[in-house]
N, C-alpha and C positions, 0 to 999 in steps of 0.2 A: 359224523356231524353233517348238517344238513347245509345245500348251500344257502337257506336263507339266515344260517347262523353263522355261516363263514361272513355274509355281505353287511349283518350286523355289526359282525367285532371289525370290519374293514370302513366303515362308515363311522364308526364311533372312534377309530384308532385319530389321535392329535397328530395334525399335520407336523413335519418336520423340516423347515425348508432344509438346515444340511444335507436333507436325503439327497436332494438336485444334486447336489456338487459334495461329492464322498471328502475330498480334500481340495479348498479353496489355493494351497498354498503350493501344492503341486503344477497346478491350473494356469493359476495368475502370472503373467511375464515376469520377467526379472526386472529389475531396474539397475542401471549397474551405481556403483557410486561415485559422486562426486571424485574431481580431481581435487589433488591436495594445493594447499594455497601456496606460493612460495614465501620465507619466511621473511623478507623485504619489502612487500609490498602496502607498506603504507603511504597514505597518501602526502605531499609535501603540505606544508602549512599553508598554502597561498589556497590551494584547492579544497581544506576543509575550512577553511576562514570563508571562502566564497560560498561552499556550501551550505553553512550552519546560516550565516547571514541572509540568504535567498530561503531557508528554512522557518528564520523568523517574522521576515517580513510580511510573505505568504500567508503563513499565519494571522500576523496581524491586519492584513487586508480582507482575508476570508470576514473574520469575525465583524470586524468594520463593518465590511459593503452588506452582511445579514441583518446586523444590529441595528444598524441606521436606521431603515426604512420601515423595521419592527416598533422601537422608538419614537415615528414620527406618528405612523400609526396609529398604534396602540395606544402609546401614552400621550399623546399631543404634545413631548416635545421637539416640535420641528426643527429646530434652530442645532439642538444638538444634534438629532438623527441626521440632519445635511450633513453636519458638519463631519458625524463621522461616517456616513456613505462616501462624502469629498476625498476624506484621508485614506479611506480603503483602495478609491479607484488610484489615488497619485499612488500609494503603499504597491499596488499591483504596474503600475509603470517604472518605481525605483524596483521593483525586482529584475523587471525587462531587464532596466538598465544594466546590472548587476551578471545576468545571464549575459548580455550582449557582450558584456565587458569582460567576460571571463571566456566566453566563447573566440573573441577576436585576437586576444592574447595567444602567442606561439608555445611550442613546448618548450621553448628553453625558457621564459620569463612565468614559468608557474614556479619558480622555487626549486627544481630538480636540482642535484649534485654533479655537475659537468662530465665527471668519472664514472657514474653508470652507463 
């Protein structure tokens, strides 16, 4: 075989990228895993009351302070769009609140069980 028949079949051969890396899984680090959770740790009610709550609000303020302004815009009406930019901005101050108030709070007034 000639080499220009060799440089043929070697130009026309389909790329492979696994040829780079024979085994990816050999290669690649490990990761180890995760620790396991212990089976009491849920949270007291005060702290997922606070959370879901500052979850909603948020929420309702995002959409507000977007909407408003889109509202006033777009469709001419101003009076609502204020009104709910106005609510979005207080919505995102009673969350403050809400963080501040659950941040200032000690461990022992979140609800926990005296005996853990």
């Amino acid at each position: 075989m000639s080499d220009d028949r060799r440089g043929r079949d070697k130009a026309t051969r389909e790329y492979d990228p696994e040829e780079k890396w024979p085994d990816p899984e050999r290669e690649l680090p490990r990761v180890p895993e995760p620790p396991s959770t212990p089976s009491g740790t849920e949270p007291s009610p005060a702290v997922r009351t606070a959370f879901w709550k500052a979850v909603v609000v948020v929420n309702y303020a995002v959409l507000a302070v977007s909407l408003g302004p889109l509202l006033a815009y777009f469709r001419g009406r101003v009076l609502l769009g204020t009104g709910l930019f106005a609510s979005g901005l207080l919505a995102f101050g009673y969350a403050l609140l809400i963080y501040r108030g659950f941040r200032r709070r000690g461990p022992d007034d979140l609800g926990n069980d005296p005996k853990e």
